[in-house]
N, C-alpha and C positions, 0 to 999 in steps of 0.2 A: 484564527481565520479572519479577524475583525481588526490586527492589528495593521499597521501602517508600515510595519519594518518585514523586506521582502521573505530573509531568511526562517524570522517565525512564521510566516504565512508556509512556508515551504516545510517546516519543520510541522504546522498542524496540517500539514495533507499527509506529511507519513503517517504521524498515528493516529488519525482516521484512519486509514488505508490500511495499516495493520490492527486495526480494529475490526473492520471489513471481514478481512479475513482470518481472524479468529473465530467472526460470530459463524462465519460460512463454515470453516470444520468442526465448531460446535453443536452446529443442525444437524452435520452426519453422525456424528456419535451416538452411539446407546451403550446406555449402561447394562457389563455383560454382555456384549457380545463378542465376539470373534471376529480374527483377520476372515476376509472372504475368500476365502482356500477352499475349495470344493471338494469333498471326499467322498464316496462311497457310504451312504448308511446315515452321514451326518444330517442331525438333524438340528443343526444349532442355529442360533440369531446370529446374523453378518452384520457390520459395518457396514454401510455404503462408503464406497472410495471412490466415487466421482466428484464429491465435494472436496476431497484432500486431493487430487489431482488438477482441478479445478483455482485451487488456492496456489499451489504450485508455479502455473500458468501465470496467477496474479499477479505472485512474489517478483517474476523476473520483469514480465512487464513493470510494474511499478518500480524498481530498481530502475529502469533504463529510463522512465520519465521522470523518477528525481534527479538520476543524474544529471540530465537535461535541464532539467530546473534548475538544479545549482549551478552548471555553466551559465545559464541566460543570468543569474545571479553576480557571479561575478564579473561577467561582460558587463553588465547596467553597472557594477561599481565601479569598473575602470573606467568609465566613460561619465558617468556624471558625480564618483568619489563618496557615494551615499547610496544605503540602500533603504531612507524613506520613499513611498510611492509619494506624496506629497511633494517633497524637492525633487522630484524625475517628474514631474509633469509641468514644474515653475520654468525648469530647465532644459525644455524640448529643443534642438536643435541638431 
């Protein structure tokens, strides 16, 4: 996140971001228990699935905002030949 070159900037928001949400379906998990299937009699410990559908939700959104990111990625290289932040602000025009 600290570097200067666009693409690893864009490269550490994914795996934050898939870090995110790992730690988010690892909240809902318990160990031992069961899909949340409702039966007659049962009396077992469920999963929460609002946090796995939740992460779901995430997955695409973040998908459609790195690909976004990588388009403004390559637009900034066609246009200034570099993807330092540093030479893209010497080179404003």
């Amino acid at each position: 996140m600290t570097k200067k070159n666009l693409l690893k900037i864009v490269i550490g928001l994914a795996i934050i971001e898939y870090a995110v949400n790992l730690f988010i379906v690892v909240i809902g998990y318990k160990s031992g228990a069961h899909a949340p299937i409702i039966e007659k009699g049962a009396k077992w410990l469920y999963v929460d699935p609002l946090p796995q559908a939740l992460v779901l939700t995430a997955i695409v959104i973040g998908l459609a905002t790195l690909s976004l990111l990588i388009s403004i990625c390559i637009r900034l290289y066609e246009r200034y030949g570099t993807f330092d932040i540093t030479e893209i602000r010497k080179l404003r025009g």
